[in-house]
C-alpha positions in Angstrom: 142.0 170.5 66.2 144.6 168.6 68.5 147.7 170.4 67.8 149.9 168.5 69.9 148.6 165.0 68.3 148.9 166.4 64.8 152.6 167.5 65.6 153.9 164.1 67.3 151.9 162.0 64.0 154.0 164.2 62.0 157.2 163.5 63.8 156.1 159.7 64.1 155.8 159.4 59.9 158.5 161.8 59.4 161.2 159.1 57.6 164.3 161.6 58.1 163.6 160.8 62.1 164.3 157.0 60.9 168.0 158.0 60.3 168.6 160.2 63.7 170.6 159.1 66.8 167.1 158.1 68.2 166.2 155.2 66.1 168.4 152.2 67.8 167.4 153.6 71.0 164.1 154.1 70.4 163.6 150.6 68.5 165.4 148.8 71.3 162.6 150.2 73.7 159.9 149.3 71.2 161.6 145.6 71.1 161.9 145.6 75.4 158.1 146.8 75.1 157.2 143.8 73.0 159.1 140.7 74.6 158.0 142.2 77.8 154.2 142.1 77.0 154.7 139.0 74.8 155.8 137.3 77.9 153.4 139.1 80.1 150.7 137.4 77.7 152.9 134.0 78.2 153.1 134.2 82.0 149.2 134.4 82.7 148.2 132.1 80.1 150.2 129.6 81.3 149.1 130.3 85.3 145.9 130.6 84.6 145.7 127.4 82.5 147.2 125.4 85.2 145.4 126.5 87.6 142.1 125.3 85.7 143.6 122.4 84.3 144.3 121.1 88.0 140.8 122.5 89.6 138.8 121.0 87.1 140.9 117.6 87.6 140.0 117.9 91.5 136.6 118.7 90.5 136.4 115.7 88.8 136.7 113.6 91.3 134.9 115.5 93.9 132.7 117.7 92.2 132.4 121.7 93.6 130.4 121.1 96.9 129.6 117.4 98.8 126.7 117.1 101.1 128.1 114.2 103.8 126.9 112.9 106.8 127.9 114.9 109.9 130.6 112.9 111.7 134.4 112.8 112.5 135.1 110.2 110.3 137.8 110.5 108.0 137.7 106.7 106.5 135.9 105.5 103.6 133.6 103.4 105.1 131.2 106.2 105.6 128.1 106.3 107.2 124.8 106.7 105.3 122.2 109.2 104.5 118.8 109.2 103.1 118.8 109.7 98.9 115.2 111.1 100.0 115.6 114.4 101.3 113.7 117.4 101.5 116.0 120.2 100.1 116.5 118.5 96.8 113.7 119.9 94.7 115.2 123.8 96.6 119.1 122.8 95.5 117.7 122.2 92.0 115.8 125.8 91.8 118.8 127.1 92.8 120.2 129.3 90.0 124.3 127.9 89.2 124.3 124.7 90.0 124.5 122.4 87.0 123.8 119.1 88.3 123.5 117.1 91.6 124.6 113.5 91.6 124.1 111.1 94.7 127.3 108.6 95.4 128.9 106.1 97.6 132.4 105.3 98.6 134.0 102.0 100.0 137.8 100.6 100.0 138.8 97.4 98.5 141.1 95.2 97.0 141.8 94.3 93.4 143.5 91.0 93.1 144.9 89.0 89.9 146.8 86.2 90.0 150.0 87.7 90.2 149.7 91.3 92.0 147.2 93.2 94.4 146.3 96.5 94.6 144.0 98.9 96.9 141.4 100.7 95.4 138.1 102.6 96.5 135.6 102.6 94.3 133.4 105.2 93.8 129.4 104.0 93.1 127.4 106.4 90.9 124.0 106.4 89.6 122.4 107.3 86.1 122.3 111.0 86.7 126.0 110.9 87.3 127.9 113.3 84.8 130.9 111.3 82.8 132.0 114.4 81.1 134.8 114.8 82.9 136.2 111.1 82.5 135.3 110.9 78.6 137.2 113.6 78.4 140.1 111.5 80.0 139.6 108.0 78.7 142.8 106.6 77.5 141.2 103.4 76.7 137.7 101.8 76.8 134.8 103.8 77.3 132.8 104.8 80.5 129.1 102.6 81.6 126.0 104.1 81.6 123.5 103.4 85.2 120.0 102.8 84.6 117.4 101.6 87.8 116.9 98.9 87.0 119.7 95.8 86.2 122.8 96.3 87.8 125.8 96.7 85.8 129.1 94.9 87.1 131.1 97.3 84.8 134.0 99.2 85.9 136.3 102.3 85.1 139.7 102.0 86.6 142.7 104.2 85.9 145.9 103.8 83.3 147.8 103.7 86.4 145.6 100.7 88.3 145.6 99.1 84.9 149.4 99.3 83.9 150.4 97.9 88.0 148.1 95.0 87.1 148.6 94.8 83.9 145.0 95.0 82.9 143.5 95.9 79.6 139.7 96.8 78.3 137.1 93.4 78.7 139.4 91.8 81.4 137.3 90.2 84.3 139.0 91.5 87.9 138.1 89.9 91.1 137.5 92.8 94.1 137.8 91.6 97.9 136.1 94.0 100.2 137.6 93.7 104.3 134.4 93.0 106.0 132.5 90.9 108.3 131.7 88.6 106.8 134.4 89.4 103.9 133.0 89.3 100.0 134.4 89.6 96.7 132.9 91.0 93.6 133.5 90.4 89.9 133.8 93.4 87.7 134.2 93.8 83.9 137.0 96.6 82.9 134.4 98.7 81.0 136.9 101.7 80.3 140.9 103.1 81.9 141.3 106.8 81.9 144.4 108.8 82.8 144.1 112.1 84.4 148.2 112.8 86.2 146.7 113.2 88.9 148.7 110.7 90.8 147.1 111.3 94.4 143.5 110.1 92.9 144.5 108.1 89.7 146.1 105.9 92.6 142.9 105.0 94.5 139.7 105.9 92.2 137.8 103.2 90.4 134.3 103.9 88.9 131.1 101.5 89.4 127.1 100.5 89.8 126.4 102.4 93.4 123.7 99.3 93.7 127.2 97.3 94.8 128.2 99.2 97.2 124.6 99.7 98.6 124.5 95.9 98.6 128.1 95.7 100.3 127.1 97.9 103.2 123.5 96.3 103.4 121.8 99.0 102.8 119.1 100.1 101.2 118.4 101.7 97.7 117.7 105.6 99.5 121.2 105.1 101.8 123.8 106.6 100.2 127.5 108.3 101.1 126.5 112.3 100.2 125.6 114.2 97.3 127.7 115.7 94.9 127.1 119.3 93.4 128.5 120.7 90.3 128.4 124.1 89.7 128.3 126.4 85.9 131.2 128.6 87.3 133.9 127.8 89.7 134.9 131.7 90.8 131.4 131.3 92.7 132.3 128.3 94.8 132.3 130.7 98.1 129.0 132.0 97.2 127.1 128.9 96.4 128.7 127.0 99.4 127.2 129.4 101.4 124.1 129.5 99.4 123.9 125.6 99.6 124.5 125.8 103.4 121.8 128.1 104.1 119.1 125.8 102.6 121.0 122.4 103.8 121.9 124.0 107.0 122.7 120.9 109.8 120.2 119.5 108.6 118.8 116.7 110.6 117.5 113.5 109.2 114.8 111.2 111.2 116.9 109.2 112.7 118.5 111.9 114.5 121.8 112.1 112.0 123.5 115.6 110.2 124.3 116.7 107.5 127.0 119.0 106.6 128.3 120.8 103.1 131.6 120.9 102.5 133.2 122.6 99.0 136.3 121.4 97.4 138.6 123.8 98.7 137.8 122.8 102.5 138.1 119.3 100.9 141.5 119.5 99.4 142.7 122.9 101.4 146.8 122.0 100.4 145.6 121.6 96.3 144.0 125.0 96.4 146.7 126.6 98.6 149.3 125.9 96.7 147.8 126.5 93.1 147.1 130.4 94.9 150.5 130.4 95.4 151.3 130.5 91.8 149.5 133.9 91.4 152.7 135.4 92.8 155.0 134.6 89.9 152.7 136.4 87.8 152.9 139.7 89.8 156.2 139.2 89.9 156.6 138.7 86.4 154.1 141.9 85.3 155.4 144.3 87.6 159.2 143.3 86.6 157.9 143.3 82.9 156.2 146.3 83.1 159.2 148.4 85.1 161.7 147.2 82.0 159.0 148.4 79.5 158.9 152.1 81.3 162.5 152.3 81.7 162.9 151.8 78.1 160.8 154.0 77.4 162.2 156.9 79.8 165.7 156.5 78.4 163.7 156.6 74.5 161.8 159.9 75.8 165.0 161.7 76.4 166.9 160.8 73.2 163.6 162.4 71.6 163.7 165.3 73.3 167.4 165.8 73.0 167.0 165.3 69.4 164.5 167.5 69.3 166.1 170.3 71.0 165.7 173.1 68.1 162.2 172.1 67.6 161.4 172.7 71.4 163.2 176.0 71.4 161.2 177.3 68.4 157.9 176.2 69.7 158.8 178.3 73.2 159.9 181.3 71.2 156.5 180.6 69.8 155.0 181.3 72.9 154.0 177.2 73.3 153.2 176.1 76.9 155.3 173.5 78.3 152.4 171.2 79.1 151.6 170.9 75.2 155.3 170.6 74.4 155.5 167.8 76.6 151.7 166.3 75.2 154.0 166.0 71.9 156.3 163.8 73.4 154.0 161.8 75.4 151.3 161.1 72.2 154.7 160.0 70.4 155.4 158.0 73.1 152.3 156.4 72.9 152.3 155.5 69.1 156.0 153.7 69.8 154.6 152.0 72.8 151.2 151.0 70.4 153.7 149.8 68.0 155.7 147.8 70.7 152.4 146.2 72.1 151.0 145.7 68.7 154.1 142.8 68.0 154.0 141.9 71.9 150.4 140.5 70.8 151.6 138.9 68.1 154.3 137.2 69.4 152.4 136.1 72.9 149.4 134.9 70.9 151.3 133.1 68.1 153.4 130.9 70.8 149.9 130.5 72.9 148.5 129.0 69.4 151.2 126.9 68.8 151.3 125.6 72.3 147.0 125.0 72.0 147.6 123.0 68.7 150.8 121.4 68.5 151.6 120.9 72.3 155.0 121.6 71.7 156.5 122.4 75.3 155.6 119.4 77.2 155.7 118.8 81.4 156.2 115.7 83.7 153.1 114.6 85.0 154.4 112.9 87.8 155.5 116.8 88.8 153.4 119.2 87.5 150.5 116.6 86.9 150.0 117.6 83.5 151.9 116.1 80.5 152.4 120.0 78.5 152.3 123.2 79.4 148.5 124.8 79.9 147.4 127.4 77.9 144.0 129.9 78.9 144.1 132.3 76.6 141.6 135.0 77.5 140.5 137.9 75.2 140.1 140.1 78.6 143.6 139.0 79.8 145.1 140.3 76.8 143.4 143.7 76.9 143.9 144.2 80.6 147.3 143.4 80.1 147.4 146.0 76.7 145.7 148.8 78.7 147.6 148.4 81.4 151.1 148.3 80.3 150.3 151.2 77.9 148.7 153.3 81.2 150.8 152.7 83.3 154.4 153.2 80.6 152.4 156.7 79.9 152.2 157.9 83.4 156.0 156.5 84.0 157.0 158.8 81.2 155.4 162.1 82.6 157.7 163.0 85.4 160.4 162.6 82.5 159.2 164.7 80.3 158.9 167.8 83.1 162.7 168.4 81.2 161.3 170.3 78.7 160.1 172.9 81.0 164.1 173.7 82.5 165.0 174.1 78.7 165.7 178.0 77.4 164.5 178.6 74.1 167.1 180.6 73.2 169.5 177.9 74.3 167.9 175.1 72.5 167.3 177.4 69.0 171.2 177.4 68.7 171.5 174.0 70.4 173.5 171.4 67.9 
């Protein structure tokens, strides 16, 4: 039998403790100990949500890895590659990638009679994955690519489409700055809207047969491949695990080919969403320090409202290490009880936020129109275990008071 736990569940039950000079200390630390984790819970919810609502909005557009041709330029009038090539059937074998999806790239202008507007449109083929902008379609709806008609459909964004003031079915004429300069007629198939002003700005959605057509080439000459991925946390792995089957490789007419993933891509993006991960230290460790001290101040009312009890239990012939086990399983059940409304609290607002999107953002800021929520069951528990480890191990240098106390001093103590 635990005689220390039995002692301190005693004490914790015991209703004449209720009406001590403990209880508004000890409930304010309980209270501290439950706003603290509740915002703990808050603080990497909301980080972590933004930080996947604004990868997977860069992923989006650029997918997880690109295979491009090897050269320095930084234009969008790439340079083309083969669609045929020889690591394709070894990419798909390869275990956590979800799809690969050929594409092309050229600039261009979209003119109506009154305004015009630069754009580059982005040419996909049928095994191109929409999932992304379905998800983000504010009007319309996105085109499907088959082999064999060309389709002069087109997905444009809210923000391309409010400038121009262009709606779903409108017919828009696109110049393209060659020699000799062309236009093309396009059909607004769908507008999406993603905040992301940086790409909502510049990305338009067609037939890759047009820009094949544009650039005079052929049906197998294409800008890069595109490859998405099951799980972004192995980007670094499967970059290099693409890289060692693509290598530089070299194609028969003597050009390269490189890989480059969407953190090399769009290095400032990433940076700066890494940069967020130091409010929530900040936020835990402050959190979590408040939560101890709380608790420290708590563990001494106890004891010193427990003086007699302490004396009695030395007289006793009690160690001091299981005197102090008492205080520290009490501890323990207050800090339980603290954590048990943190988790309320923090998971109740994270609901609320999830359903009713109450707390809303600026996209043109933050590039999201409410606050993000990723609520993760091994967050929370991480963030339970921890606070209650780490409050517990605060609270034993403390309790080493009990050992300086003279039980013949603390029987007649009042």
């Amino acid at each position: 039998m635990n005689t220390e736990l039995f002692i301190a569940k005693r004490i914790f039950s015991d209703k004449t403790v209720k009406k001590g000079i403990s209880q508004p200390i000890v409930t304010i630390a309980v209270i501290g100990i439950a706003l603290g984790l509740a915002v703990m819970i808050l603080s990497v919810a909301i980080v972590t949500g933004f930080k996947s609502e604004i990868s997977n909005k860069v992923i989006g557009f650029g997918s997880h890895i690109q295979i491009l041709n090897y050269d320095s330029n930084l234009s969008f009038e790439t340079a083309p590659i083969n669609k045929q090539q020889s690591f394709y059937d070894d990419l798909n074998n390869l275990k956590g990638i979800k799809n690969i999806q050929p594409f092309a790239i050229k600039a261009g202008i979209i003119k109506t009679q009154e305004d015009i507007q630069g754009i580059v449109l982005k040419g996909v083929d049928g095994s191109f994955d929409w999932s992304f902008f379905d998800q983000n379609m504010v009007a319309g709806e996105t085109f499907r690519v088959n082999d064999t008609a060309k389709t002069n459909d087109i997905v444009i964004s809210n923000y391309v489409a409010k400038l121009l003031k262009l709606n779903v079915g409108d017919r828009i004429a696109t110049y393209f700055i060659q020699d000799p300069p062309r236009m093309r007629p396009f059909q607004i198939k769908g507008i999406y809207e993603t905040s992301l002003a940086e790409f909502d700005e510049k990305f338009a959605l067609i037939d890759i047969k047009h820009i094949q057509k544009l650039n005079n080439w052929d049906d197998n000459q294409i800008s890069g491949f595109e490859i998405l991925l099951d799980d972004f946390s192995e980007l670094d792995k499967m970059s290099q695990d693409v890289h060692d089957i693509v290598g530089f490789h070299f194609n028969p007419d003597g050009t390269k080919l490189k890989v480059v993933s969407i953190r090399e891509k769009y290095p400032q993006m990433f940076d700066w969403l890494d940069l967020t991960d130091m409010n929530v230290y900040i936020i835990l460790a402050l959190m979590i320090a408040v939560a101890g001290f709380n608790m420290v101040s708590g563990l001494l009312i106890l004891i010193l409202e427990r003086t007699n009890m302490i004396g009695i239990l030395k007289a006793m012939g009690t160690k001091n290490w299981s005197i102090r086990k008492i205080f520290l399983y009490q501890s323990a059940f207050l800090i339980s009880k603290g954590l048990l409304w943190g988790n309320i609290i923090g998971i109740l607002i994270c609901f609320v936020q999830i359903k009713f999107q109450i707390f809303k953002l600026d996209p043109t800021s933050y590039y999201l129109d409410a606050v993000p929520i990723n609520l993760k069951i091994w967050h929370i528990l991480a963030l339970n275990s921890g606070t209650l480890a780490i409050t517990i191990v605060m609270l034993i240098v403390p309790s080493y008071i009990i050992s300086r106390l003279s039980p013949e001093k603390t029987i007649r103590f009042n």
